[in-house]
VEXMARTOR-444987 format. One line per field, with one value per atom (N, C-alpha, C, CB): atom name; x, z, y. Coordinates in steps of 0.001 Angstrom, whole numbers, always signed. Glycine has a CB too. Layout:
a = c(CA; ...)
c1 = c(X; ...)
c3 = c(Z; ...)
c2 = c(Y; ...)
//
This chain:
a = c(N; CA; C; CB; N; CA; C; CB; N; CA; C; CB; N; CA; C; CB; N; CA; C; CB; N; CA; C; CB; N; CA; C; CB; N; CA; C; CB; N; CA; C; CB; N; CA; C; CB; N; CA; C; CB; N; CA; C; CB; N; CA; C; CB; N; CA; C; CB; N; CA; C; CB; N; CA; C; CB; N; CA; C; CB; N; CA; C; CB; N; CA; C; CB; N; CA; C; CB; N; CA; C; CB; N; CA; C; CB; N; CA; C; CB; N; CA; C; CB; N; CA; C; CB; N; CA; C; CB; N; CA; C; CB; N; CA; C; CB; N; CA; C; CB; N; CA; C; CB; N; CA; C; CB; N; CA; C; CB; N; CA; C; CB; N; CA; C; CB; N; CA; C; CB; N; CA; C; CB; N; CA; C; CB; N; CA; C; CB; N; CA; C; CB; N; CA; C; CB; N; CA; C; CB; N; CA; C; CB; N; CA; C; CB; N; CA; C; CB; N; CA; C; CB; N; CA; C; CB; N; CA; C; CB; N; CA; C; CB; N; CA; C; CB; N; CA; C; CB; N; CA; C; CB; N; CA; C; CB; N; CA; C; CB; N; CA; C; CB; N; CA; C; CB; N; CA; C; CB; N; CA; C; CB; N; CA; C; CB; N; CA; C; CB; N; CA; C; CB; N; CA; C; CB; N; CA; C; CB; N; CA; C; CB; N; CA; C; CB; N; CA; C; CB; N; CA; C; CB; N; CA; C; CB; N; CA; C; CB; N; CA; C; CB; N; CA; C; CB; N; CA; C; CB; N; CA; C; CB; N; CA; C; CB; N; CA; C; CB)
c1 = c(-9393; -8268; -8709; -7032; -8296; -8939; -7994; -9208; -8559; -7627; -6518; -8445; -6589; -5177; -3922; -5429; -4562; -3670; -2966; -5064; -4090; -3133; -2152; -3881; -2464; -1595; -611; -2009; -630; +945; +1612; +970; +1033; +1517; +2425; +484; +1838; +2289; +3295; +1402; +3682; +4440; +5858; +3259; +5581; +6227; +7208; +5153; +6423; +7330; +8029; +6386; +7652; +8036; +8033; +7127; +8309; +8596; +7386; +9952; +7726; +6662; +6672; +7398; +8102; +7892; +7340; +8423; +6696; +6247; +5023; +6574; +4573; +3131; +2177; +2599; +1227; +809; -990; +1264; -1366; -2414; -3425; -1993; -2819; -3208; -4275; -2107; -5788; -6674; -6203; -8853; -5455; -5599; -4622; -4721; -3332; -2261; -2472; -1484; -3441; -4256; -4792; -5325; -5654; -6368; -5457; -6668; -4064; -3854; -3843; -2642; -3821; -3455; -4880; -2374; -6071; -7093; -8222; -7501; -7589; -8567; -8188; -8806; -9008; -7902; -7775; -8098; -6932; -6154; -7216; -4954; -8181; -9698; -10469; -11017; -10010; -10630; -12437; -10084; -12470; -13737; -14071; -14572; -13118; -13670; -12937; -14552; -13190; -12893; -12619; -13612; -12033; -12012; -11621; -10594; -11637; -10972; -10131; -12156; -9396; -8567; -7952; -6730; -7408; -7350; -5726; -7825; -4807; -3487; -2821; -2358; -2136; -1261; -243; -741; +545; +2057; +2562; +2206; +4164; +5433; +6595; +5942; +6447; +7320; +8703; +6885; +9897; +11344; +12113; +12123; +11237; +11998; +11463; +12758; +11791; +10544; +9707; +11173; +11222; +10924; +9616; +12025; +9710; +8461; +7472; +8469; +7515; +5941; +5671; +5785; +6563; +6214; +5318; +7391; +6123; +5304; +4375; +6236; +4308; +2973; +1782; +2830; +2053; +975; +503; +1664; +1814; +1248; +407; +2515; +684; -35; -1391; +475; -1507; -2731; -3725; -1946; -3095; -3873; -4081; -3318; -3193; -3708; -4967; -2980; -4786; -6315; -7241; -6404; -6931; -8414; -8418; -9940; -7535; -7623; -6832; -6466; -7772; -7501; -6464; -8507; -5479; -4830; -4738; -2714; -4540; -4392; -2666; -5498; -1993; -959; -137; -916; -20; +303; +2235; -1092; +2780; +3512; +3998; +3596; +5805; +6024; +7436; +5816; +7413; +8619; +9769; +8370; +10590; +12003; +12753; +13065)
c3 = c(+12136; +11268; +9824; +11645; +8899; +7735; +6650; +7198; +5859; +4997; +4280; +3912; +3897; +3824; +4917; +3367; +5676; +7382; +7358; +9186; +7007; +7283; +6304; +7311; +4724; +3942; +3951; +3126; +4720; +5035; +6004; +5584; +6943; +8064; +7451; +8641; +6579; +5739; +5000; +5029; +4584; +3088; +4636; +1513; +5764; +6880; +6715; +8222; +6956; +7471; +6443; +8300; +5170; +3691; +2713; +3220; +3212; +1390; +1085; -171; -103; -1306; -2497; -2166; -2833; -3103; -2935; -3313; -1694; -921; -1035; +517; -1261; -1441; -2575; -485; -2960; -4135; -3791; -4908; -4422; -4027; -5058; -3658; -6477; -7682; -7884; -9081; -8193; -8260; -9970; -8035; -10857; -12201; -11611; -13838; -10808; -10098; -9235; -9589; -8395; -7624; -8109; -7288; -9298; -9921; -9892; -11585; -10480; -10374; -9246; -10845; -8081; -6697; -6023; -5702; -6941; -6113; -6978; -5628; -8427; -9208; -9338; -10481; -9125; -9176; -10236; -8340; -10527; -11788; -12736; -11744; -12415; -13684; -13893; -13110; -13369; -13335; -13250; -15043; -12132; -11969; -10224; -12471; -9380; -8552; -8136; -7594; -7615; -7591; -6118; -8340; -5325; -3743; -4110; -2468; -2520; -2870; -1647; -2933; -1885; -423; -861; -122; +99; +20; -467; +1489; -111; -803; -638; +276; -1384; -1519; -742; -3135; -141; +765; +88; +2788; +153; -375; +540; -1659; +1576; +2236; +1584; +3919; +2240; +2130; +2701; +2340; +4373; +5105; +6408; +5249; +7294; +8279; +8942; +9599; +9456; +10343; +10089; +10620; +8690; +7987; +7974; +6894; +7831; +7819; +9195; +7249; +10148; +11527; +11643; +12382; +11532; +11773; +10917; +11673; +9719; +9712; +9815; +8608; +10523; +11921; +12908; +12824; +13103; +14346; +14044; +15543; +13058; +12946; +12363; +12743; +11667; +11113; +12644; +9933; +13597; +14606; +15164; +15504; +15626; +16268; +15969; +16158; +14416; +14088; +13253; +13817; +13803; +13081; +11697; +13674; +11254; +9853; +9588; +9217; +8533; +8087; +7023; +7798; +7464; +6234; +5263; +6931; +4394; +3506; +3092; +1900; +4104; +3219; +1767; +3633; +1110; -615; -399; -2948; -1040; -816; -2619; +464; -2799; -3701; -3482; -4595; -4260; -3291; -4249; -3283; -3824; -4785; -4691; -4304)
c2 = c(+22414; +22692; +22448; +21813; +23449; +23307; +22281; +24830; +21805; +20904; +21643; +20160; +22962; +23531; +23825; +24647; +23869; +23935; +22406; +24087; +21297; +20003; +19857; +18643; +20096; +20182; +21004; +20241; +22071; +22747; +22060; +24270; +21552; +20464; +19811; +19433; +18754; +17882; +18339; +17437; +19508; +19930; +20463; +21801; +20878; +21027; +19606; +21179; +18568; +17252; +16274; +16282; +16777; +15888; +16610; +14771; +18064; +19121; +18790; +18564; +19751; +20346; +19017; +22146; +18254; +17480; +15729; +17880; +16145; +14839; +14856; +14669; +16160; +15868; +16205; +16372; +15923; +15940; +16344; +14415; +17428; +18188; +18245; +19450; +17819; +18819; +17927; +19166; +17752; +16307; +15793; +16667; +16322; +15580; +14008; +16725; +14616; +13872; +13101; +14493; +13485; +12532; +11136; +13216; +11562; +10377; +8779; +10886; +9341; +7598; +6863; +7143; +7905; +7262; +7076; +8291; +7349; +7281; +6445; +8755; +6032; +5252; +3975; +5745; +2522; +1269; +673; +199; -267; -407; -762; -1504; -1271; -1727; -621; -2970; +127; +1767; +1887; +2639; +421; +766; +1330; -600; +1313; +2715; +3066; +2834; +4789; +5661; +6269; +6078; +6449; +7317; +8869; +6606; +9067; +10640; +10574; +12215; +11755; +12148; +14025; +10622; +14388; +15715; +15875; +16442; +14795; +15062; +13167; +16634; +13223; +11852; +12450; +11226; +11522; +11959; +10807; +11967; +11584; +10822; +10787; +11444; +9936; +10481; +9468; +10475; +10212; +9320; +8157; +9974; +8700; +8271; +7597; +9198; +6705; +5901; +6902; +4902; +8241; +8921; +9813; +9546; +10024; +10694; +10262; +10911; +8607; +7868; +7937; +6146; +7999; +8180; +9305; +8371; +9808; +11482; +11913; +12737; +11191; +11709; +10830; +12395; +9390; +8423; +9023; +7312; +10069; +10395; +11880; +10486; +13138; +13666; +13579; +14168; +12604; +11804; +11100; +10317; +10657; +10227; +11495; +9167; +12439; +13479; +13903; +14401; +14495; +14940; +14607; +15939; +12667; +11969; +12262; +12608; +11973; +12227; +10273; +14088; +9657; +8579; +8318; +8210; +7244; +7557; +5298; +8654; +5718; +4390; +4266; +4559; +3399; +2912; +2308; +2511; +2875; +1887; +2542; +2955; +943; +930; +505; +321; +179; -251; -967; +663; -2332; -3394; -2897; -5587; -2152; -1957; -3163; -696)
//
């Protein structure tokens, strides 16, 4: 499955506004705050709702695709 196939997956289970593709937008979510290193990943997800982080655990285990939790304490 190609990384655009998962990212429609994804844009499937949390909108267009859940996910974030563009790499300038990426950067803050992938550089750490001393901005001394750097990861990559193919899209950030935003989801809303548990059911969403559910689902996309479980489509993330399906196809071995790793994911990194970051969270924020409201």
């Amino acid at each position: 499955m190609s990384l655009s196939v998962h990212v429609r997956a994804f844009r499937d289970l949390v909108g267009d506004g859940g996910v974030v593709d563009d790499p300038e937008r990426m950067a803050t979510y992938t550089t750490d705050q001393r901005q001394l290193s750097t990861g990559s990943t193919f899209a950030v997800l935003k989801p809303r709702t548990t059911k969403q982080v559910a689902d996309i655990v479980r489509l993330t285990a399906y196809h071995g695709i790793g994911i990194v939790p970051q969270g924020i304490v409201r």
